[in-house]
C-alpha positions in Angstrom: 0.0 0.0 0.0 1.5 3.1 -1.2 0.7 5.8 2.0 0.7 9.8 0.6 -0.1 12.7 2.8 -2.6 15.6 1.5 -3.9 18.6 2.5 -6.8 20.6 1.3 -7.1 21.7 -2.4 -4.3 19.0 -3.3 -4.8 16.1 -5.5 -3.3 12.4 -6.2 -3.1 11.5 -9.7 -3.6 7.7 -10.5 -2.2 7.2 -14.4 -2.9 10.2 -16.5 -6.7 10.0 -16.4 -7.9 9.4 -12.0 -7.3 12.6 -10.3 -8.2 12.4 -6.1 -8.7 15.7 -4.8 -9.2 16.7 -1.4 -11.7 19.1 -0.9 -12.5 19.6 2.8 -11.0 17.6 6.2 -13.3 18.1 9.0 -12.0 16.3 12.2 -11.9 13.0 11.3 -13.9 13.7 8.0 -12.1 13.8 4.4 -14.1 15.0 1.7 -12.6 14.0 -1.8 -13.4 14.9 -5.4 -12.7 12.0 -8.0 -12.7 13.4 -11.4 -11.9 9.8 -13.9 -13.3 8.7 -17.4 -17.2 8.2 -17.2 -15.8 4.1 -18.4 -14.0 4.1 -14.8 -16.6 2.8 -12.3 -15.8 4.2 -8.8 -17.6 3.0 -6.1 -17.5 3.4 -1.8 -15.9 0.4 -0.9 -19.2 -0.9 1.0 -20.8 -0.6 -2.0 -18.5 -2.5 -4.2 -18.4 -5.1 -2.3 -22.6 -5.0 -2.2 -22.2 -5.7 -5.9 -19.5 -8.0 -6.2 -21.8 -10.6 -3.6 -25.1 -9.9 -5.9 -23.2 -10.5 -8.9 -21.8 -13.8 -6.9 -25.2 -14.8 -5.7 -26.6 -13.9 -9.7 -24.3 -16.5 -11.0 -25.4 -18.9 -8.4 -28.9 -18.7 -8.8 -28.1 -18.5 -12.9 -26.1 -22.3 -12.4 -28.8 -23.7 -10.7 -31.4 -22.2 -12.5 -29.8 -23.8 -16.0 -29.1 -27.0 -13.9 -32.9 -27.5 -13.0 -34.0 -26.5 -16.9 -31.4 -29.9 -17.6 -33.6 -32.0 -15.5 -36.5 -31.5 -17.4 
């Protein structure tokens, strides 16, 4: 993990296309601005990880699905 210390109104560059900029710390509260490509999906990392167990469970339910449709 590759640890970098901002302050407000700086920014992080990932590539030459994912810019992180910090916009406001508040206490313990760190407000960025994440300007990318509208192809980059960025997510919270609660939310990702939402998606990535409904996609999981989708494919699940798809296998067994197809497997039942055999049986018959």
């Amino acid at each position: 993990m590759l640890v970098l210390s901002r302050k407000k109104d700086e920014s992080i560059m990932i590539g030459d296309q994912i810019e992180i900029k910090i916009l406001a710390v508040d206490g313990e509260q760190i407000k960025i601005g994440i300007v990318a490509p509208k192809n980059v999906k960025v997510h919270r990392s609660e939310v990702f990880e939402a998606i990535q167990a409904q996609n999981k469970e989708a494919l699940t339910a798809s296998s067994t699905f197809f497997e039942q449709l055999k049986k018959k």
